[in-house]
Biotite code that builds the C-alpha atoms (Angstrom):
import biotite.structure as struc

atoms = struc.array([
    struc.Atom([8.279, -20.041, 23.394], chain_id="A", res_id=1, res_name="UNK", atom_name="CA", element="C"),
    struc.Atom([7.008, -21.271, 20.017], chain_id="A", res_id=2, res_name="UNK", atom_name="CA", element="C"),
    struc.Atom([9.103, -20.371, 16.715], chain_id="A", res_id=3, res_name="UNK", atom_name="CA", element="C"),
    struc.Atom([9.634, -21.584, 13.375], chain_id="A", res_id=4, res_name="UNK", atom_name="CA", element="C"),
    struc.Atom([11.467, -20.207, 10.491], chain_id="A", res_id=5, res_name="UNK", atom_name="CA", element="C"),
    struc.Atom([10.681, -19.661, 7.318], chain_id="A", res_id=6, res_name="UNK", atom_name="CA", element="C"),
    struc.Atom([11.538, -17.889, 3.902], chain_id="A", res_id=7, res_name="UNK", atom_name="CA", element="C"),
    struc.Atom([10.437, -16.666, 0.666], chain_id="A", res_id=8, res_name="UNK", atom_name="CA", element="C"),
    struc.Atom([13.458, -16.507, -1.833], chain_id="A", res_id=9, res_name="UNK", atom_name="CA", element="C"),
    struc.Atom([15.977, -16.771, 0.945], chain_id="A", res_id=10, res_name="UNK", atom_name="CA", element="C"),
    struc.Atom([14.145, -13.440, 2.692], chain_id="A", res_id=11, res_name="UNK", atom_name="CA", element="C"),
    struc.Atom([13.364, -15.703, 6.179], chain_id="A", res_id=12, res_name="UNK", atom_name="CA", element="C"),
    struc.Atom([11.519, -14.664, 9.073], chain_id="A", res_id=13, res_name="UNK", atom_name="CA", element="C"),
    struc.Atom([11.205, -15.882, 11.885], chain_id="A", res_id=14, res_name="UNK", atom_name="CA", element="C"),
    struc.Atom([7.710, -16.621, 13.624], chain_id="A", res_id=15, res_name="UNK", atom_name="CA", element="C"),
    struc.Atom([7.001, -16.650, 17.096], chain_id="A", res_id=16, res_name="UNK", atom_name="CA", element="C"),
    struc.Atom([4.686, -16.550, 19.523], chain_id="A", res_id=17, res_name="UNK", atom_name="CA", element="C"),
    struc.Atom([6.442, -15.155, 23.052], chain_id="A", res_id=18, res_name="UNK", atom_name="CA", element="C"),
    struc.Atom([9.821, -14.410, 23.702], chain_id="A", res_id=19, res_name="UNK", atom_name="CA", element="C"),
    struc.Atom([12.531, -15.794, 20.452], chain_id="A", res_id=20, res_name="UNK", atom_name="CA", element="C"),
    struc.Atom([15.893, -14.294, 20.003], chain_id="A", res_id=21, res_name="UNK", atom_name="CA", element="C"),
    struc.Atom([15.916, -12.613, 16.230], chain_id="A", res_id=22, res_name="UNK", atom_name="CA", element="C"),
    struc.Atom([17.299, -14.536, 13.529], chain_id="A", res_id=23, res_name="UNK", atom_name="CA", element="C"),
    struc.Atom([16.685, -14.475, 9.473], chain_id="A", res_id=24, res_name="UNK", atom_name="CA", element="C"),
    struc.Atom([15.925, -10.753, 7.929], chain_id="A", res_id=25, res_name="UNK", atom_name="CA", element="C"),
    struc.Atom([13.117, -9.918, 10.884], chain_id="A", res_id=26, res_name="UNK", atom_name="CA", element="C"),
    struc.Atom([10.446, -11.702, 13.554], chain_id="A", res_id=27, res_name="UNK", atom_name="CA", element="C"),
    struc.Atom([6.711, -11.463, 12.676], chain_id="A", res_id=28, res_name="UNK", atom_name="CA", element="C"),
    struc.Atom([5.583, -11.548, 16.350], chain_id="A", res_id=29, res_name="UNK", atom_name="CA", element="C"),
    struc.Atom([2.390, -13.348, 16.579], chain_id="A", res_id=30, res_name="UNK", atom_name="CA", element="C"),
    struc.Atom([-0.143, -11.295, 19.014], chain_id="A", res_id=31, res_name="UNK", atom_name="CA", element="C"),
    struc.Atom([-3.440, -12.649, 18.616], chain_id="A", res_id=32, res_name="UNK", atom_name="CA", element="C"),
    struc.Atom([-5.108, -15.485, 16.852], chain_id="A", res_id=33, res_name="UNK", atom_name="CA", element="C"),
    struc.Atom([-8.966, -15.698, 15.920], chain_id="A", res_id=34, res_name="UNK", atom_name="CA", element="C"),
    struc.Atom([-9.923, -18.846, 13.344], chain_id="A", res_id=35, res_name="UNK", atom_name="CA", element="C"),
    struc.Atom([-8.350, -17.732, 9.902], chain_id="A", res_id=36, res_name="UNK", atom_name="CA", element="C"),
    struc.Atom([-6.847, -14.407, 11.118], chain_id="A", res_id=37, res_name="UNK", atom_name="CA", element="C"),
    struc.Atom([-3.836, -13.414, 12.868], chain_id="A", res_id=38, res_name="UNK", atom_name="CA", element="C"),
    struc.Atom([-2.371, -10.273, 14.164], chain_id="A", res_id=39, res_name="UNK", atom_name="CA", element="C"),
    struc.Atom([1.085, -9.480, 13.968], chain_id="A", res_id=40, res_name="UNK", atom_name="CA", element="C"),
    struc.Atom([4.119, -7.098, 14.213], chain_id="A", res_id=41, res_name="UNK", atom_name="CA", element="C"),
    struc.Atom([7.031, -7.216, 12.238], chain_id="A", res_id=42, res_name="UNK", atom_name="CA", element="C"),
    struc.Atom([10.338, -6.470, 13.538], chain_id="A", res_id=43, res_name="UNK", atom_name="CA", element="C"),
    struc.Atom([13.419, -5.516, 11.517], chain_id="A", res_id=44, res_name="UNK", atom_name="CA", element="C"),
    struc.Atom([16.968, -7.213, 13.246], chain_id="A", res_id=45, res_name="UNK", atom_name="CA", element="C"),
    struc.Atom([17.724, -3.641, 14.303], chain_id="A", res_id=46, res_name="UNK", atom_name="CA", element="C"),
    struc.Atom([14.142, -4.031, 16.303], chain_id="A", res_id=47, res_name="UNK", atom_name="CA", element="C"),
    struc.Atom([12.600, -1.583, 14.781], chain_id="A", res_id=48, res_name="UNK", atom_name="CA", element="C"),
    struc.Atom([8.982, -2.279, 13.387], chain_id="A", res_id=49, res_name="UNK", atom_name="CA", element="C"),
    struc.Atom([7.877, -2.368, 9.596], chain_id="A", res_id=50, res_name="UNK", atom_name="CA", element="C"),
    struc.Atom([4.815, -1.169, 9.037], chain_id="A", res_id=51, res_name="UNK", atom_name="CA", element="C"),
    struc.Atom([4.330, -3.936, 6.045], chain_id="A", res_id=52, res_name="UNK", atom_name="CA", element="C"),
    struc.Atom([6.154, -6.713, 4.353], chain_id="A", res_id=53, res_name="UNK", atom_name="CA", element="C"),
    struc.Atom([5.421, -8.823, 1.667], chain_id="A", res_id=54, res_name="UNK", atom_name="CA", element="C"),
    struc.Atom([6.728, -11.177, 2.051], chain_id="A", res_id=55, res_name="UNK", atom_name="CA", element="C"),
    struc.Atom([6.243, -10.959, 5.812], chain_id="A", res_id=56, res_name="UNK", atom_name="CA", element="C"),
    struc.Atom([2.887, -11.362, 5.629], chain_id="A", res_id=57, res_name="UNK", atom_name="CA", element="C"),
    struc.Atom([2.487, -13.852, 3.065], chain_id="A", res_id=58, res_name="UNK", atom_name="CA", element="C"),
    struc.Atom([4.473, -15.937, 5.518], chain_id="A", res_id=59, res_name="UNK", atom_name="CA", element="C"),
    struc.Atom([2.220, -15.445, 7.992], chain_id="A", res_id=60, res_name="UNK", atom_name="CA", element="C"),
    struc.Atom([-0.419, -16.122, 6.202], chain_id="A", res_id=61, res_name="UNK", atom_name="CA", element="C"),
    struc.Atom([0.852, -19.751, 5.257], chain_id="A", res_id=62, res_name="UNK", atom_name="CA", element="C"),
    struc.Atom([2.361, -20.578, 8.800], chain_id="A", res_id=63, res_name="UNK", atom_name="CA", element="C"),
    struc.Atom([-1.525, -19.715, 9.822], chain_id="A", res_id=64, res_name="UNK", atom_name="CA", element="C"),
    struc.Atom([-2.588, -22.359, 7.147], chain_id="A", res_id=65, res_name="UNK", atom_name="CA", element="C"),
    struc.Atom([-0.316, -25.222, 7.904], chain_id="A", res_id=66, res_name="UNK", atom_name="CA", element="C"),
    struc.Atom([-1.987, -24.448, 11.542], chain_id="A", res_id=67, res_name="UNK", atom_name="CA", element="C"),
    struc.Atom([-5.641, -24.492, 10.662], chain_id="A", res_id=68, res_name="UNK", atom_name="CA", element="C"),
    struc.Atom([-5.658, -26.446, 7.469], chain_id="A", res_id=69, res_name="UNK", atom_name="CA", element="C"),
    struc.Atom([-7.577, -23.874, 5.965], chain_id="A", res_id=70, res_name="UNK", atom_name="CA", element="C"),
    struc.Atom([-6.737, -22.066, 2.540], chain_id="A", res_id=71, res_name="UNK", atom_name="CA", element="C"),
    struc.Atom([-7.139, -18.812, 3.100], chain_id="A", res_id=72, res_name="UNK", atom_name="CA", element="C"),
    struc.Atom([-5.528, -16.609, 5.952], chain_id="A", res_id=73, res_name="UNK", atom_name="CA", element="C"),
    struc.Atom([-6.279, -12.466, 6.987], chain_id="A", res_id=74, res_name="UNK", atom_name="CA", element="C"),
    struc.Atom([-3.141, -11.172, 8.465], chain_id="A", res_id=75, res_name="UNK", atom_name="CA", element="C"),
    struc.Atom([-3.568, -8.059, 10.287], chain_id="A", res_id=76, res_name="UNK", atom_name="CA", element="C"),
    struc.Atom([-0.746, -5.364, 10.518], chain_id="A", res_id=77, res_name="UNK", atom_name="CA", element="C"),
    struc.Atom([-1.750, -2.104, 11.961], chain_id="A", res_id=78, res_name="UNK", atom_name="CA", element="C"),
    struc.Atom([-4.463, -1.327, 9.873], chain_id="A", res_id=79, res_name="UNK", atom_name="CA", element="C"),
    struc.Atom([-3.997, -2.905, 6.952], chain_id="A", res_id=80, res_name="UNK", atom_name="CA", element="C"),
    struc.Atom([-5.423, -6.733, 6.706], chain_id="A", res_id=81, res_name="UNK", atom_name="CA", element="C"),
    struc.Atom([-3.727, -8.772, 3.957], chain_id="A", res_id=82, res_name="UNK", atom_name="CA", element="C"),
    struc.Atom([-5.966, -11.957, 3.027], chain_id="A", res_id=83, res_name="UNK", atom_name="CA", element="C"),
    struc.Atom([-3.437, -14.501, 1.469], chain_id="A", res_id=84, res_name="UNK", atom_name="CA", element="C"),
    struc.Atom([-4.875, -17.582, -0.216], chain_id="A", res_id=85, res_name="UNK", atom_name="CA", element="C"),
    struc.Atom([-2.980, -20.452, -1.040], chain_id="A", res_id=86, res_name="UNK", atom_name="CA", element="C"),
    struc.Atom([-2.683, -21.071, -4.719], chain_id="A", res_id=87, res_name="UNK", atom_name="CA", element="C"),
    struc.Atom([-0.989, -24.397, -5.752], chain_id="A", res_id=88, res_name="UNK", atom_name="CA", element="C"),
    struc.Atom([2.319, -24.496, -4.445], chain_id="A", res_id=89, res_name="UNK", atom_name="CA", element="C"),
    struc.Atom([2.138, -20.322, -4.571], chain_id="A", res_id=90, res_name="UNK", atom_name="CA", element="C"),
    struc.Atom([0.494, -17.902, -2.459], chain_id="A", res_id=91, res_name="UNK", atom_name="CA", element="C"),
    struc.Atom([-1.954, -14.995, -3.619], chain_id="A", res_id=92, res_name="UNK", atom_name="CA", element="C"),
    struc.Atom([-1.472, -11.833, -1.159], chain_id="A", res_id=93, res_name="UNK", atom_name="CA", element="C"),
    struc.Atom([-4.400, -8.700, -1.738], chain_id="A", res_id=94, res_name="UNK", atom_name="CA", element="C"),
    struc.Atom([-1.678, -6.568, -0.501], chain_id="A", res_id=95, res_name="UNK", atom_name="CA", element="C"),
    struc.Atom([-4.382, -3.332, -0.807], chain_id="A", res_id=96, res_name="UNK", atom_name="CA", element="C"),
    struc.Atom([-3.743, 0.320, -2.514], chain_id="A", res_id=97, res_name="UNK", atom_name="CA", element="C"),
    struc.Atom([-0.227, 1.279, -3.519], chain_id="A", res_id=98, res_name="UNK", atom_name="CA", element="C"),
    struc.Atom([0.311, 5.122, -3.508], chain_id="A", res_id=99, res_name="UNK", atom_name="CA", element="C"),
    struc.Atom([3.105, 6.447, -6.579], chain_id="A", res_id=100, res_name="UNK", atom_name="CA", element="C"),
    struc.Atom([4.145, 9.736, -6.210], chain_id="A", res_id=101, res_name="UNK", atom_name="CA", element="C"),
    struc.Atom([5.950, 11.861, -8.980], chain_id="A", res_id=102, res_name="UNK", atom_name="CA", element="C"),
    struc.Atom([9.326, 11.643, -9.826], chain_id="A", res_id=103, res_name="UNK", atom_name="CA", element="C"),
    struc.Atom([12.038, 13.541, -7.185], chain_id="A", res_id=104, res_name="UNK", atom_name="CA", element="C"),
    struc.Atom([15.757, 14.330, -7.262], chain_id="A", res_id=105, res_name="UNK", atom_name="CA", element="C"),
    struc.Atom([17.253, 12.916, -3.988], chain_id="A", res_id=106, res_name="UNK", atom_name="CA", element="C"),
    struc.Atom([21.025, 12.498, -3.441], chain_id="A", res_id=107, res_name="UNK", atom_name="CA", element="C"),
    struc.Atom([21.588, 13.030, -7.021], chain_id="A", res_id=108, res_name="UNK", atom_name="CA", element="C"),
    struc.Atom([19.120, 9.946, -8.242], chain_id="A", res_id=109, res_name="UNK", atom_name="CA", element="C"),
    struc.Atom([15.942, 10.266, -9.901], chain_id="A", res_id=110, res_name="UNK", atom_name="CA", element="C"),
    struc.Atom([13.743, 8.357, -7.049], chain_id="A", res_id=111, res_name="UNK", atom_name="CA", element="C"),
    struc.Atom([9.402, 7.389, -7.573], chain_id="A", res_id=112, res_name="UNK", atom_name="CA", element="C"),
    struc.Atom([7.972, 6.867, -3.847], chain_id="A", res_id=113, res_name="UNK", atom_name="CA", element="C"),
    struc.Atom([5.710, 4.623, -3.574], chain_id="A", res_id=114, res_name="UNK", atom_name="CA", element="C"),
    struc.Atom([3.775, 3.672, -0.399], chain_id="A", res_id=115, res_name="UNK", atom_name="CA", element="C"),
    struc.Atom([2.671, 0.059, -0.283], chain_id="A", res_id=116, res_name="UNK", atom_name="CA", element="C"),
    struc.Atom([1.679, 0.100, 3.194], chain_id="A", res_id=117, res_name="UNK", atom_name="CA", element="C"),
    struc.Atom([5.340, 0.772, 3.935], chain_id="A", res_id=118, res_name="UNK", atom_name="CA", element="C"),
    struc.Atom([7.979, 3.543, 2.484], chain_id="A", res_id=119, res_name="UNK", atom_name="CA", element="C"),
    struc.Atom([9.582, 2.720, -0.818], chain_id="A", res_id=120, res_name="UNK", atom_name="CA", element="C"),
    struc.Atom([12.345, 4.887, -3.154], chain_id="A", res_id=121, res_name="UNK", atom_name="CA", element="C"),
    struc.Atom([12.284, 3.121, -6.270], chain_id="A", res_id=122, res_name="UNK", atom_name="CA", element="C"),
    struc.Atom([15.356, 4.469, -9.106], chain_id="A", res_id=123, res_name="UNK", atom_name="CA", element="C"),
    struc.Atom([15.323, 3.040, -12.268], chain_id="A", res_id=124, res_name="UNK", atom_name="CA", element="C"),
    struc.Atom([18.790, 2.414, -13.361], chain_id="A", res_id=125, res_name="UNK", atom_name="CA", element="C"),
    struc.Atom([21.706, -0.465, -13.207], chain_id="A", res_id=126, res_name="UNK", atom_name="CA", element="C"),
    struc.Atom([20.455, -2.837, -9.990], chain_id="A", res_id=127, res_name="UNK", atom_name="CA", element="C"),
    struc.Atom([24.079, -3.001, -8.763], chain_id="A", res_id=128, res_name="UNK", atom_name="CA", element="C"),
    struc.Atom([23.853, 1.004, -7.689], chain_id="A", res_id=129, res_name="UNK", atom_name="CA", element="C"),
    struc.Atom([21.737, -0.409, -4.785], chain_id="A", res_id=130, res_name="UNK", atom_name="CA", element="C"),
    struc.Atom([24.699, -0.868, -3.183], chain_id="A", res_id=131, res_name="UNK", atom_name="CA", element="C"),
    struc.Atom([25.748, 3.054, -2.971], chain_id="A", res_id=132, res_name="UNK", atom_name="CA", element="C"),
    struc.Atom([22.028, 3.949, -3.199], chain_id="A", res_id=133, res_name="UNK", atom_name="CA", element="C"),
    struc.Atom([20.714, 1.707, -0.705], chain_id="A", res_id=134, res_name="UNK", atom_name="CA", element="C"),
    struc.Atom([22.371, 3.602, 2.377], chain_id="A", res_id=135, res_name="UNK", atom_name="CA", element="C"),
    struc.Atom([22.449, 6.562, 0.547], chain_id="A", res_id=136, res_name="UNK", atom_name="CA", element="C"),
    struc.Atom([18.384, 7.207, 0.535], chain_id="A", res_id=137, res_name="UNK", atom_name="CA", element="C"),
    struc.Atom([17.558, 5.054, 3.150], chain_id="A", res_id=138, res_name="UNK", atom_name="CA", element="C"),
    struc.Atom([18.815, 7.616, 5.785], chain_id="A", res_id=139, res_name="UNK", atom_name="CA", element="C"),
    struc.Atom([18.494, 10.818, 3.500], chain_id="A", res_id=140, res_name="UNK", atom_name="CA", element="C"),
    struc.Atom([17.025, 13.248, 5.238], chain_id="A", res_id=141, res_name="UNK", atom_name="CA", element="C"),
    struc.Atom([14.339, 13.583, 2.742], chain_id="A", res_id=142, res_name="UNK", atom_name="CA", element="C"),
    struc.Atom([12.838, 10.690, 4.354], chain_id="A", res_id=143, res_name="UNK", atom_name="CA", element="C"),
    struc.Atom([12.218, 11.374, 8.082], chain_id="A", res_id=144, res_name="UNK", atom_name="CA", element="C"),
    struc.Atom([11.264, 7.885, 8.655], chain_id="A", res_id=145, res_name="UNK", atom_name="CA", element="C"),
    struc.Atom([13.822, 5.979, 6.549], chain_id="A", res_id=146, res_name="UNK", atom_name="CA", element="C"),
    struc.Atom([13.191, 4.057, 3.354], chain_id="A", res_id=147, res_name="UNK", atom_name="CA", element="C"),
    struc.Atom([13.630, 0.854, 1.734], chain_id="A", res_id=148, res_name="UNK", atom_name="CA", element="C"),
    struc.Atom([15.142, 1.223, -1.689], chain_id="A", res_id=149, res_name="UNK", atom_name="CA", element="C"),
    struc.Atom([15.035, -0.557, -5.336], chain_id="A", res_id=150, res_name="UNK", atom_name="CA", element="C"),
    struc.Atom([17.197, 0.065, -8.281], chain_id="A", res_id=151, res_name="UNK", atom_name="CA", element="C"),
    struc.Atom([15.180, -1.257, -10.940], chain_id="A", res_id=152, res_name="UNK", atom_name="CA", element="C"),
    struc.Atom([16.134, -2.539, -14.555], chain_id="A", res_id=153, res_name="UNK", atom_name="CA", element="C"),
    struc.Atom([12.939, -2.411, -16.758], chain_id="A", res_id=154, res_name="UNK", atom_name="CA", element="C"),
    struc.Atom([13.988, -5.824, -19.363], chain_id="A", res_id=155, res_name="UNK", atom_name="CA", element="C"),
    struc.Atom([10.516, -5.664, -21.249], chain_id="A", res_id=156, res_name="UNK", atom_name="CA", element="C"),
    struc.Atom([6.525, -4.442, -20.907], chain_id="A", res_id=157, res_name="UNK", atom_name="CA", element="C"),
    struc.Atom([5.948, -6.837, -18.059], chain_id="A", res_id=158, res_name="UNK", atom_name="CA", element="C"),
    struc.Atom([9.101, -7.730, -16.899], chain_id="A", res_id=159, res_name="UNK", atom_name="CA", element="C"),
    struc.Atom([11.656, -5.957, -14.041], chain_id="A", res_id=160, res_name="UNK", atom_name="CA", element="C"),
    struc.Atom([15.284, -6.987, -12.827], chain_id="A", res_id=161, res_name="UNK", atom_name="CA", element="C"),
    struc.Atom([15.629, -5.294, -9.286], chain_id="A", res_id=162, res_name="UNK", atom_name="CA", element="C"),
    struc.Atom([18.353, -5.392, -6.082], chain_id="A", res_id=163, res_name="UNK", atom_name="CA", element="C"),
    struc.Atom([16.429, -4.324, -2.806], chain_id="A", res_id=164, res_name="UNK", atom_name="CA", element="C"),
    struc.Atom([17.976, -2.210, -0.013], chain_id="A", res_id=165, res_name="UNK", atom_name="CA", element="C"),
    struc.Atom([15.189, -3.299, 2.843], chain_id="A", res_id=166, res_name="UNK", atom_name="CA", element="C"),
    struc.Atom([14.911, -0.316, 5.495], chain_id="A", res_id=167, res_name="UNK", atom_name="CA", element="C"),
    struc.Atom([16.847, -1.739, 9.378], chain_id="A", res_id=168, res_name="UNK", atom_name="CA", element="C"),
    struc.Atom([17.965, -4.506, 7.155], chain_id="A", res_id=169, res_name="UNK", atom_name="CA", element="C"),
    struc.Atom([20.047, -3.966, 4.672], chain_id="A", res_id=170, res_name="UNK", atom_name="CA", element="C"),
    struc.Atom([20.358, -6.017, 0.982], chain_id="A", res_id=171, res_name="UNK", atom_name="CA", element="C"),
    struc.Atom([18.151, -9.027, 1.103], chain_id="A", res_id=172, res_name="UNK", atom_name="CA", element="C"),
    struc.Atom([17.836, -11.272, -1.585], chain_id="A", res_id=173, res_name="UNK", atom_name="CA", element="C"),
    struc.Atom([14.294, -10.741, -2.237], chain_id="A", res_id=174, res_name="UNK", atom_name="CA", element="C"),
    struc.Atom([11.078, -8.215, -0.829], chain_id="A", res_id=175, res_name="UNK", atom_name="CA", element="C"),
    struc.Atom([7.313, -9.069, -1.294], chain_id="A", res_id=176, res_name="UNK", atom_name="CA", element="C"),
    struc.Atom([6.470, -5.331, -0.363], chain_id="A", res_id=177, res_name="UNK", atom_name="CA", element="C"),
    struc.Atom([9.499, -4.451, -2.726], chain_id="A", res_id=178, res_name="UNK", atom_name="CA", element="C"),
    struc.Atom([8.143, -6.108, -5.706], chain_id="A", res_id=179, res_name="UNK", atom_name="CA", element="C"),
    struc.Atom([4.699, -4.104, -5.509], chain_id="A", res_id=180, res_name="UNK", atom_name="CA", element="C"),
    struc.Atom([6.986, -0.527, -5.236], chain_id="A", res_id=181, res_name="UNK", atom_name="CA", element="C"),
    struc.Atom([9.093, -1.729, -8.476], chain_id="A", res_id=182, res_name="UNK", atom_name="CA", element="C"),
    struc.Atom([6.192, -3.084, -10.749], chain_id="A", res_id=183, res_name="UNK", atom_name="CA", element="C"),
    struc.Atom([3.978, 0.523, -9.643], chain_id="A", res_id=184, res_name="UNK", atom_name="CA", element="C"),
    struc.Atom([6.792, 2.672, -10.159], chain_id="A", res_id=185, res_name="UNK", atom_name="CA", element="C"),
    struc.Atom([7.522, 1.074, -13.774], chain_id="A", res_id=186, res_name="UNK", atom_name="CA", element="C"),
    struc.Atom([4.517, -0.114, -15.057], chain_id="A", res_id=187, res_name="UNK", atom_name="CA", element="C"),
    struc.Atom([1.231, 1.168, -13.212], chain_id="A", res_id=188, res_name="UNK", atom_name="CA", element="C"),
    struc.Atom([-1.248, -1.637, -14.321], chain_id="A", res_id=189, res_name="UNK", atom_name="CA", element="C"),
    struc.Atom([-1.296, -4.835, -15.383], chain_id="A", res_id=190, res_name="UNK", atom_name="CA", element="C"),
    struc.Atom([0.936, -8.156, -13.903], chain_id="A", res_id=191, res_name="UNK", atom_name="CA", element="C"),
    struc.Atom([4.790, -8.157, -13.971], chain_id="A", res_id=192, res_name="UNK", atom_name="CA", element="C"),
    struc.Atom([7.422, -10.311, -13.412], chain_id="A", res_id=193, res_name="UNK", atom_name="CA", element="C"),
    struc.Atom([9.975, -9.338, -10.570], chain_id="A", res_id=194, res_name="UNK", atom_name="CA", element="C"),
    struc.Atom([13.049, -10.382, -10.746], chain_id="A", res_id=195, res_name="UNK", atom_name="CA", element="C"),
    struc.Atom([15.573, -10.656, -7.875], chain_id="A", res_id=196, res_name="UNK", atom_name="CA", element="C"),
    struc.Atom([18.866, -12.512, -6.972], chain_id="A", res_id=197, res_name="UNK", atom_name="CA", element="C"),
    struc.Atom([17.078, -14.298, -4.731], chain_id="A", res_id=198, res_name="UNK", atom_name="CA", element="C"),
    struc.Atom([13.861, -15.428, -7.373], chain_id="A", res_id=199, res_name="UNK", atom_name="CA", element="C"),
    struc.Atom([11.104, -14.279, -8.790], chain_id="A", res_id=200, res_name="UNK", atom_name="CA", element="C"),
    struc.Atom([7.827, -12.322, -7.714], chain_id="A", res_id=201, res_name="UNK", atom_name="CA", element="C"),
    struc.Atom([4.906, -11.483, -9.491], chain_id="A", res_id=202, res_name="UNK", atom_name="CA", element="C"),
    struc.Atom([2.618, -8.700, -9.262], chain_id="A", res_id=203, res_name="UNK", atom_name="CA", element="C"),
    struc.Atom([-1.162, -7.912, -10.416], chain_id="A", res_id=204, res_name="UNK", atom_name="CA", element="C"),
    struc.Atom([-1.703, -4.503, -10.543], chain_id="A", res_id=205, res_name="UNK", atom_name="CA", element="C"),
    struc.Atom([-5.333, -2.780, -10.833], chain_id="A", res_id=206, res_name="UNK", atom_name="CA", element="C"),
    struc.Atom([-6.867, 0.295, -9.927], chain_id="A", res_id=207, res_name="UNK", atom_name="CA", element="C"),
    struc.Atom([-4.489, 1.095, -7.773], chain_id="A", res_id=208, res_name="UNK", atom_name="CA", element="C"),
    struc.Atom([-4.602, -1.718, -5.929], chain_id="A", res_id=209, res_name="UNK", atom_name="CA", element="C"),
    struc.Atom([-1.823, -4.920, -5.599], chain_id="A", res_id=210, res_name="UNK", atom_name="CA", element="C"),
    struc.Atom([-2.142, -8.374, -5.406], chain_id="A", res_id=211, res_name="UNK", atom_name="CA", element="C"),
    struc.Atom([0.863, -10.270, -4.704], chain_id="A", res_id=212, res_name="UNK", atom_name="CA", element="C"),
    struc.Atom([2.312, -13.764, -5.635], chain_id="A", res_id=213, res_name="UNK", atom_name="CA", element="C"),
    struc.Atom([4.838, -15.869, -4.714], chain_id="A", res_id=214, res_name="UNK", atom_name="CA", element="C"),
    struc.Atom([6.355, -18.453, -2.363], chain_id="A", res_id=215, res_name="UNK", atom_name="CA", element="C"),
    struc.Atom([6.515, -19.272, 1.329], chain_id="A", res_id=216, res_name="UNK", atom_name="CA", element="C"),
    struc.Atom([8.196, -22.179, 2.620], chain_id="A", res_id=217, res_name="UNK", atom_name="CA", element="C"),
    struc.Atom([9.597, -23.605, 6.312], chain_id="A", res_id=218, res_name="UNK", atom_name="CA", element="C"),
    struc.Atom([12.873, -24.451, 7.008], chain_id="A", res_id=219, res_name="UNK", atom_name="CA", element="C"),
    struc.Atom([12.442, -25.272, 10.436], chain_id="A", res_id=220, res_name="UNK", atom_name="CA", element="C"),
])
């Protein structure tokens, strides 16, 4: 077995190649490797699998470089391929097309869903209702397949304060996948600034597309 752990904002994963027991917020479980690319799953601690993660995948995408020595990194989850390229002490994640979807009443909360690869219920309003609305919507029936869930506090034109409810997780302290469903859902184009207890994402948004940045660091 062959495992290291890392995080992005406190949100750590673990990644391993063979068997590992879960620790952190989920596993990325390392399948194949080919040069710059890697395939992966991602497993939630209830061992369910996420079809994306931010920041998931952006850690991925630097554990591949510290392998390789290289500066660039695809990371292939189901059929989605994130290419993450190292950027100073940052990473840059082309996290693909985000899908926002009018404005629904669900378990009396104005919700936007967004799809960034994975399921997202984004309310604007105070980021400390995550904590009712988090459980609330992430098992409402309205969403056959669960949700992750943002309250969202819009501070400024480029600019977001947001709590995350992450789906088979619970409240983590920061989501890369998050931070693409809050900046979509309240601004559409252009780059915010993400704010979460945890630290700060930024997002690049343009036609309809996301690209992602942020950190990714080992802690063991």
């Amino acid at each position: 077995m062959t495992s290291s752990l890392w995080h992005a904002h406190g949100n750590a994963y673990l990644v391993a190649e063979g068997a590992y027991e879960m620790e952190g917020d989920g596993a990325l479980e390392v399948e194949r490797l080919d040069g710059d690319d890697v395939w992966i799953t991602i497993r939630n601690p209830d061992l369910s699998v996420a079809e994306m993660s931010g920041n998931g995948t952006r850690i991925a995408g630097a554990w591949l470089m510290e392998r390789t020595g290289s500066n660039v990194a695809r990371v292939h989850v189901g059929e989605r391929v994130v290419e993450v390229r190292r950027a100073g002490e940052l990473y840059e994640s082309e996290m693909g097309e985000v899908q926002v979807f009018p404005e629904e009443h669900v378990a009396g909360a104005d919700v936007i869903r967004v799809i960034v690869g994975n399921p997202h219920a984004v309310v604007v309003g105070d980021p400390d209702d995550v904590v009712a609305l988090g459980p609330a919507l992430e098992t409402h029936p309205h969403f056959p397949n669960r949700t992750n869930v943002q309250v969202a506090r819009v501070d400024g034109p480029c600019e977001v304060t947001a709590r995350v409810w992450e789906r088979g997780v619970g409240e983590t302290t920061a989501s890369g996948s998050s931070a693409v469903a809050v900046a979509a859902a309240t601004h559409r184009e252009g780059e915010v600034l993400v704010h979460f207890p945890g630290g700060d994402l930024r997002v690049r948004l343009r036609d309809g597309r996301a690209t992602l940045i942020g950190p990714a660091e080992r802690l063991r």
